[in-house]
PyMOL Python script that loads the backbone (N, CA, C, O; Angstrom):
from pymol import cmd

cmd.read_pdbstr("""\
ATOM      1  N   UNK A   1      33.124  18.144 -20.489  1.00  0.00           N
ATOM      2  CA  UNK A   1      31.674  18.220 -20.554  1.00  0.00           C
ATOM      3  C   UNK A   1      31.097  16.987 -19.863  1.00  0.00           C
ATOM      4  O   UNK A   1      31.448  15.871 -20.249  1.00  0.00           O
ATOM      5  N   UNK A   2      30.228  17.133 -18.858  1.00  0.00           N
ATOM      6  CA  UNK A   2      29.378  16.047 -18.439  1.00  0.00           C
ATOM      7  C   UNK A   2      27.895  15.679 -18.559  1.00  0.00           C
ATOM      8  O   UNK A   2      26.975  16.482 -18.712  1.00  0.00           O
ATOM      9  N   UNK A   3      27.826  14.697 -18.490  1.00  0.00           N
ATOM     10  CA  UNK A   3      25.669  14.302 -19.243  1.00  0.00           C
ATOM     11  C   UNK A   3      25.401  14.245 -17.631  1.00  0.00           C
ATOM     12  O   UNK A   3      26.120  13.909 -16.690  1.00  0.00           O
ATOM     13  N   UNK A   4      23.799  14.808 -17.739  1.00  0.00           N
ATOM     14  CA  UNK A   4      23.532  14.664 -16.146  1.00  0.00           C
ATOM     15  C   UNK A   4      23.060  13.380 -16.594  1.00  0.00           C
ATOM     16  O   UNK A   4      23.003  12.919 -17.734  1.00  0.00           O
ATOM     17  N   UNK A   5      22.632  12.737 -15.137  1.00  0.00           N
ATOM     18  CA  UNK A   5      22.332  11.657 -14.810  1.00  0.00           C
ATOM     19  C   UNK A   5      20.666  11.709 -15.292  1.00  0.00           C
ATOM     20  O   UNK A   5      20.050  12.766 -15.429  1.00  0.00           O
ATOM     21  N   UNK A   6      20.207  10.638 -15.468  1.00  0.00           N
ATOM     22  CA  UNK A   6      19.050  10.140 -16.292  1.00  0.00           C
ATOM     23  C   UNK A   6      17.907  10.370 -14.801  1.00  0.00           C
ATOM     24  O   UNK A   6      18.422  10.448 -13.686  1.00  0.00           O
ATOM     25  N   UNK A   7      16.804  10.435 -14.919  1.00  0.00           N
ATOM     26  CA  UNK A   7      15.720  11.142 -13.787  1.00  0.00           C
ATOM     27  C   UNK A   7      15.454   9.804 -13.298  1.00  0.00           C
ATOM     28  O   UNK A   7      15.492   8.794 -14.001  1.00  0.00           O
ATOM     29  N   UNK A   8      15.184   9.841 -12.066  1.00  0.00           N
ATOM     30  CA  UNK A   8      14.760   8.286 -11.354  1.00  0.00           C
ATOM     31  C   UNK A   8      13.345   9.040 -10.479  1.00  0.00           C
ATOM     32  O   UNK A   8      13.221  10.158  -9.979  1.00  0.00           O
ATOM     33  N   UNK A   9      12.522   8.012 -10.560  1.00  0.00           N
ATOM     34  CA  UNK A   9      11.113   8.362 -10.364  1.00  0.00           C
ATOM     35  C   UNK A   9      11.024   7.142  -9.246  1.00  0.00           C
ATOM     36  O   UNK A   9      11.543   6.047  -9.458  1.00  0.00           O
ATOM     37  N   UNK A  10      10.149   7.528  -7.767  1.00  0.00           N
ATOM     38  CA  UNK A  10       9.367   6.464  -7.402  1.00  0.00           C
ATOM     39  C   UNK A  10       8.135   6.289  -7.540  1.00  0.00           C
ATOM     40  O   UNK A  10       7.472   7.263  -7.183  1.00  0.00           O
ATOM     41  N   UNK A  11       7.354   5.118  -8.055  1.00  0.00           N
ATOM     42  CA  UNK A  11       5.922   5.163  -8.428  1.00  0.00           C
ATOM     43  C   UNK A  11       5.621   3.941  -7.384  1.00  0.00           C
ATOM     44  O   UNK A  11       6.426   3.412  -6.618  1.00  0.00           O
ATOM     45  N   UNK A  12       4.094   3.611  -7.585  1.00  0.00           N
ATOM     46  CA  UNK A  12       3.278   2.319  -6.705  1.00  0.00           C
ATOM     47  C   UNK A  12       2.821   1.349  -7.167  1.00  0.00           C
ATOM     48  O   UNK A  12       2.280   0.339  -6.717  1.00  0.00           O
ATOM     49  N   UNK A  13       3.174   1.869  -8.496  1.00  0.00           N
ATOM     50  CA  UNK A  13       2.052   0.955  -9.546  1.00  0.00           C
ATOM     51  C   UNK A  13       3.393  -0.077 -10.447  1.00  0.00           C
ATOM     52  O   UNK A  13       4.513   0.433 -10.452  1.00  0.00           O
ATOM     53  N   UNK A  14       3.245  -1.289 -11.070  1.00  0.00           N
ATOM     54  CA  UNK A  14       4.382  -1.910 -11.538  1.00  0.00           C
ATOM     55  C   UNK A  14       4.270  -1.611 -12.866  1.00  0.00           C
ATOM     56  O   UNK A  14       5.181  -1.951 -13.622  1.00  0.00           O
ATOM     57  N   UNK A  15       3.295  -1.024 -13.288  1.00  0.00           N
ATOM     58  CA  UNK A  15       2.702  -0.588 -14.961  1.00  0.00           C
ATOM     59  C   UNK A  15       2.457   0.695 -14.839  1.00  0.00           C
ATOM     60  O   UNK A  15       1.672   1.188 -14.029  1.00  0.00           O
ATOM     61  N   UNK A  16       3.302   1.437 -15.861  1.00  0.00           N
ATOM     62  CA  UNK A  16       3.442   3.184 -15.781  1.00  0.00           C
ATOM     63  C   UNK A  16       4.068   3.049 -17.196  1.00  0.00           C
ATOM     64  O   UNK A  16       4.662   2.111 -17.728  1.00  0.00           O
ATOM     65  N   UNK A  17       3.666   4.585 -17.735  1.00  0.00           N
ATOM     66  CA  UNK A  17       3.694   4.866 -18.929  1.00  0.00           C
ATOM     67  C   UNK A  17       4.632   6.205 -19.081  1.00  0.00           C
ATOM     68  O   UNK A  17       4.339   7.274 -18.547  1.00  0.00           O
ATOM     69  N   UNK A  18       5.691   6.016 -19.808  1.00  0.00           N
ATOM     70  CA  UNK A  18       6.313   7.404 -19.986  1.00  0.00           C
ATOM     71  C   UNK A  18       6.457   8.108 -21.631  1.00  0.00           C
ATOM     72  O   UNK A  18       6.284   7.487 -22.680  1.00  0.00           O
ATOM     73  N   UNK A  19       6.751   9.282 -21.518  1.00  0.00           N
ATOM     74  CA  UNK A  19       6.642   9.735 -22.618  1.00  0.00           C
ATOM     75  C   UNK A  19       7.529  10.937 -22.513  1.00  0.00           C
ATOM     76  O   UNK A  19       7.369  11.958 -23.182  1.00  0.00           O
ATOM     77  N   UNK A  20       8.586  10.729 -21.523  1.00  0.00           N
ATOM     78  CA  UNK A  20       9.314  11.810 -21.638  1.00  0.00           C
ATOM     79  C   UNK A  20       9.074  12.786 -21.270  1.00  0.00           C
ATOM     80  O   UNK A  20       9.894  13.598 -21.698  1.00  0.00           O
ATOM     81  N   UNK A  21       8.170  13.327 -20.509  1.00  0.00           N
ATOM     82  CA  UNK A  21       7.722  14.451 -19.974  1.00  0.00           C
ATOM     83  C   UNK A  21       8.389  15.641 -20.759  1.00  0.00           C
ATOM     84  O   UNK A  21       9.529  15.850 -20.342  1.00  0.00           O
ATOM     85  N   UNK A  22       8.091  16.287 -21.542  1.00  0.00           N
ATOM     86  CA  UNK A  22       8.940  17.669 -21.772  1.00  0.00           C
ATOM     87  C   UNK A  22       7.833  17.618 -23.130  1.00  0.00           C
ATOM     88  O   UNK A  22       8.523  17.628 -24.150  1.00  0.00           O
ATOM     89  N   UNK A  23       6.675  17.577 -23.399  1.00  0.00           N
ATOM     90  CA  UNK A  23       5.550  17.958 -24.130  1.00  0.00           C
ATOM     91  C   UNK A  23       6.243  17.671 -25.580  1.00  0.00           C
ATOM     92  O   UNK A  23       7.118  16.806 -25.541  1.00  0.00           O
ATOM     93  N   UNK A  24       5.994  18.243 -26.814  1.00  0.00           N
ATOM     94  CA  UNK A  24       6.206  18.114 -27.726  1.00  0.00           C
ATOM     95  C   UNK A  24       7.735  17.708 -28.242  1.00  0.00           C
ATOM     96  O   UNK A  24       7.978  17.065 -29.263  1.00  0.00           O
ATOM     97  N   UNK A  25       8.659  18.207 -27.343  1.00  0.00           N
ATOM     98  CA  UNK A  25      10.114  17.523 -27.144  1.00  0.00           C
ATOM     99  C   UNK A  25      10.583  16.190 -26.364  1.00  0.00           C
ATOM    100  O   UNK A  25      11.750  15.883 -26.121  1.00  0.00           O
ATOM    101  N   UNK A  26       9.330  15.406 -25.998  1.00  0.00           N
ATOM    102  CA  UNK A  26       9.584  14.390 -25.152  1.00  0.00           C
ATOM    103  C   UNK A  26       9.996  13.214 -26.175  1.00  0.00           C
ATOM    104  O   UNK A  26      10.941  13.400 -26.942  1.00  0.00           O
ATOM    105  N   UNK A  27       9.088  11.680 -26.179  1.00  0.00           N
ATOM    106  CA  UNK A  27       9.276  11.032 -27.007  1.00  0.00           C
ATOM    107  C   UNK A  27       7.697  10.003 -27.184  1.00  0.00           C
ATOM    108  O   UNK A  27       6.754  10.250 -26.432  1.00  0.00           O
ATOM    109  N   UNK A  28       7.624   9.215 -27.927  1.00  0.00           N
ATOM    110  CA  UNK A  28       6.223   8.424 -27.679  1.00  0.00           C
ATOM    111  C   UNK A  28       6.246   8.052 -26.420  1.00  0.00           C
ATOM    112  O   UNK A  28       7.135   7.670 -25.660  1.00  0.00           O
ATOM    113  N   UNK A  29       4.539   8.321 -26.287  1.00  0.00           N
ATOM    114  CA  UNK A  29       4.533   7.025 -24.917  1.00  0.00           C
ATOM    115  C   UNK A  29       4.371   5.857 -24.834  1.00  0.00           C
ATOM    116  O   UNK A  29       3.344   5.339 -25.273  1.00  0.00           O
ATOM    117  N   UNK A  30       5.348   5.149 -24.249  1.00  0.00           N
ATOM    118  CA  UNK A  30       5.509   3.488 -24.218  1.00  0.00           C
ATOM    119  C   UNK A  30       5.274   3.355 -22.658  1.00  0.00           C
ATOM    120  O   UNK A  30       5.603   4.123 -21.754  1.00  0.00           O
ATOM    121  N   UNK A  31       4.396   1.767 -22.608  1.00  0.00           N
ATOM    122  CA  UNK A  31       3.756   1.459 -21.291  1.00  0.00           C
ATOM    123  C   UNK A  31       4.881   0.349 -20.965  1.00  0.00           C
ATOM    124  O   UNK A  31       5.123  -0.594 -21.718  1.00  0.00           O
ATOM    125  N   UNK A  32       5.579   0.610 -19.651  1.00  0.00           N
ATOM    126  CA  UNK A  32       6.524  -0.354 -19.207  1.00  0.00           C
ATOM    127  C   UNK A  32       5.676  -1.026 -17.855  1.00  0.00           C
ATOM    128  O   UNK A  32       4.847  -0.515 -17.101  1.00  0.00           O
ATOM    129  N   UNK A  33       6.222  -2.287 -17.902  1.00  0.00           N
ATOM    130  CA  UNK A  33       6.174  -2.807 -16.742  1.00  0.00           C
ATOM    131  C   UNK A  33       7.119  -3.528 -15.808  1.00  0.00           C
ATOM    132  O   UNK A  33       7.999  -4.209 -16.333  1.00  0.00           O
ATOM    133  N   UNK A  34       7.035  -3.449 -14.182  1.00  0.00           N
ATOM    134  CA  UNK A  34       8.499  -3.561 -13.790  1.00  0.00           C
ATOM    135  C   UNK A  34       7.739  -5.140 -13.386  1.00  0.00           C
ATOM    136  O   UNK A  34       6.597  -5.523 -13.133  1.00  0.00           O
ATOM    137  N   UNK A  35       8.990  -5.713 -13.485  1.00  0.00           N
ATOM    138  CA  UNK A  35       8.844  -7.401 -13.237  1.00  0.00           C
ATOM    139  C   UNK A  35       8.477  -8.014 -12.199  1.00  0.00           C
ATOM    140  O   UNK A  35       8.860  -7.463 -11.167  1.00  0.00           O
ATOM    141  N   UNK A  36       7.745  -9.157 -12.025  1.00  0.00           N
ATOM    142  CA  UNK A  36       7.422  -9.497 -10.265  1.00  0.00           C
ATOM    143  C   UNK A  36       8.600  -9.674  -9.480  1.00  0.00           C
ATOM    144  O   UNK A  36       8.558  -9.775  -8.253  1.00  0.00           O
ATOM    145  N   UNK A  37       9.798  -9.720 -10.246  1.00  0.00           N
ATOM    146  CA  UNK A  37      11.384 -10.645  -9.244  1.00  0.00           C
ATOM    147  C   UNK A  37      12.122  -9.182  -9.622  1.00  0.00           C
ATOM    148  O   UNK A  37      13.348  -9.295  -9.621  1.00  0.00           O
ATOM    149  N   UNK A  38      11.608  -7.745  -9.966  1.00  0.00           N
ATOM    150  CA  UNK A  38      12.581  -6.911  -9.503  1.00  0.00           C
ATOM    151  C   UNK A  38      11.605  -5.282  -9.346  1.00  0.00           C
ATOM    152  O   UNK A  38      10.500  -5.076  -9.847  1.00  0.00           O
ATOM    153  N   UNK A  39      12.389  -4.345  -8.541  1.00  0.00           N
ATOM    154  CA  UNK A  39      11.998  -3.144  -7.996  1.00  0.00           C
ATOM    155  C   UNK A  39      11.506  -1.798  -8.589  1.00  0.00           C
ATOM    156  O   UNK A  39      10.762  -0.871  -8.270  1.00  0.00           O
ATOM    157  N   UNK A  40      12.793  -2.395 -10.235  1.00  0.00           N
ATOM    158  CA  UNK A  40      12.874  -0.796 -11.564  1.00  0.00           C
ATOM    159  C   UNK A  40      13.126  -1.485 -12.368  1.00  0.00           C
ATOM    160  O   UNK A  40      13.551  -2.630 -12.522  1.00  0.00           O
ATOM    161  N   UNK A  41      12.695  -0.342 -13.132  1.00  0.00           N
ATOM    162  CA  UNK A  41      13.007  -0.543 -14.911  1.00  0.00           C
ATOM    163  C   UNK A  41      13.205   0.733 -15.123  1.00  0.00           C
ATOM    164  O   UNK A  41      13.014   1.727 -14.422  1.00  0.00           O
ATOM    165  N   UNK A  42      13.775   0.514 -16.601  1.00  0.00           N
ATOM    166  CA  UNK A  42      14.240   1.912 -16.956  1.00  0.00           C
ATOM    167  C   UNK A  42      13.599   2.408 -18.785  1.00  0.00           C
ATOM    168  O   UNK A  42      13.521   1.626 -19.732  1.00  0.00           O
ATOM    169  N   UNK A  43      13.365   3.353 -18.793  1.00  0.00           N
ATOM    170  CA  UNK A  43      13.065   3.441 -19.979  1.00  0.00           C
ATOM    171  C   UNK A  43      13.810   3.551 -21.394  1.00  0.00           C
ATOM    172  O   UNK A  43      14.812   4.227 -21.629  1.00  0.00           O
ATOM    173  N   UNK A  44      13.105   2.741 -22.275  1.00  0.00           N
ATOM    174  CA  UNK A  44      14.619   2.776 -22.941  1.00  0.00           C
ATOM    175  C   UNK A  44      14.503   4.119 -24.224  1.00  0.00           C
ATOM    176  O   UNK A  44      15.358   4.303 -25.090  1.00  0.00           O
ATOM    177  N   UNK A  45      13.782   4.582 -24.128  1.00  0.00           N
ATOM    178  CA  UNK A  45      14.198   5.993 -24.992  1.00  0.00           C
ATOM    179  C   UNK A  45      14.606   6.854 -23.915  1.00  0.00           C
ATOM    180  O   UNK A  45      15.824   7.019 -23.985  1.00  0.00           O
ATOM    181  N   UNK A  46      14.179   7.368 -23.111  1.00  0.00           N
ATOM    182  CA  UNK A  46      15.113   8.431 -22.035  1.00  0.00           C
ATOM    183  C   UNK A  46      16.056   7.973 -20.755  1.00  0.00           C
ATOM    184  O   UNK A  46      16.893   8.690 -20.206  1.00  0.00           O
ATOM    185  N   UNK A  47      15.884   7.268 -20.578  1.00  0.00           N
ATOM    186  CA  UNK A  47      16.524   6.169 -19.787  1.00  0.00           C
ATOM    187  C   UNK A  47      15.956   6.454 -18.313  1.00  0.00           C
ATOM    188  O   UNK A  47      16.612   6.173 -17.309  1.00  0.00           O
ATOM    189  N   UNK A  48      14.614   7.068 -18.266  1.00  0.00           N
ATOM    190  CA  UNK A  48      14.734   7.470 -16.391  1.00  0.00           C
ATOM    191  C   UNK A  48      14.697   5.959 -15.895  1.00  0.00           C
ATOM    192  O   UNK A  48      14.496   4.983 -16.617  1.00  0.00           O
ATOM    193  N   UNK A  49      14.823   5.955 -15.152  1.00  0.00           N
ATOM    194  CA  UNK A  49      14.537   5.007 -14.032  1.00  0.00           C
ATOM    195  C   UNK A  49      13.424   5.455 -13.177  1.00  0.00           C
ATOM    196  O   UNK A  49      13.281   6.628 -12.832  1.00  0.00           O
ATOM    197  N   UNK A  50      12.201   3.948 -12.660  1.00  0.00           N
ATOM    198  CA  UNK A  50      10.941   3.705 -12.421  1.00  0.00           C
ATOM    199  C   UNK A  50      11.608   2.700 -10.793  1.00  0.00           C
ATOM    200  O   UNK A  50      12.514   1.868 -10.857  1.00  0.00           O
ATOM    201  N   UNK A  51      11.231   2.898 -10.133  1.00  0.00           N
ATOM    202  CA  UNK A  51      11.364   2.217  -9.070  1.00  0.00           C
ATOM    203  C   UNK A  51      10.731   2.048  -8.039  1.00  0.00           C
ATOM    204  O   UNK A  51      10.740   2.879  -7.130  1.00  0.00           O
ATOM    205  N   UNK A  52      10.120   1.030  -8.001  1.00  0.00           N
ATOM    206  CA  UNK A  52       8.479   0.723  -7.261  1.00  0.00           C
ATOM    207  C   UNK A  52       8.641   0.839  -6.101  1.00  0.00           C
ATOM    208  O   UNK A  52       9.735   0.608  -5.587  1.00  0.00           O
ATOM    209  N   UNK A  53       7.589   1.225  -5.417  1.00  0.00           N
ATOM    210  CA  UNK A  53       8.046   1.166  -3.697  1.00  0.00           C
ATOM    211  C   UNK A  53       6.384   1.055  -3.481  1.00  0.00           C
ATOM    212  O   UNK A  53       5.654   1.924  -3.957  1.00  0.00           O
ATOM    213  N   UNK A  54       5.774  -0.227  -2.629  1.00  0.00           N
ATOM    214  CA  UNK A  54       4.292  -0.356  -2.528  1.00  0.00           C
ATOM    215  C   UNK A  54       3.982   0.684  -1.243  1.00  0.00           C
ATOM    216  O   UNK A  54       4.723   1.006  -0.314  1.00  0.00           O
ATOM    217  N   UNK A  55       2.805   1.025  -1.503  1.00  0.00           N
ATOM    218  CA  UNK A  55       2.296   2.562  -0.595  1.00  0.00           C
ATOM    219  C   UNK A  55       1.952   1.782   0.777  1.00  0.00           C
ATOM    220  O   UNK A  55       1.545   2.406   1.757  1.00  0.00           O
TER     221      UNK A  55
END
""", "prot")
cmd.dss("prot")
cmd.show_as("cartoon", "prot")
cmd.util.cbc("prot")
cmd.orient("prot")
């Protein structure tokens, strides 16, 4: 049996909010922010990965 891999998102913004996307099966939404000295963060209830790329 294998786990898929955790969802990796690119956003613009260094402050983004997840909540698990999947509506009433998701999880709270917690506001992350990715650091000035790095690119991603990851969330720590679903684990996607956030990875900034400026527009």
């Amino acid at each position: 049996m294998t786990i898929p891999a955790p969802e990796t998102k690119t956003v613009s913004k260094k402050r983004i909010a997840c909540d698990g996307g999947e509506g009433a099966l998701g999880h709270p939404r917690v506001w992350l922010q990715i650091p000035a000295d790095a690119d991603s963060i990851e969330c720590p209830y679903c684990d996607c990965k956030f990875i900034y790329q400026a527009d």
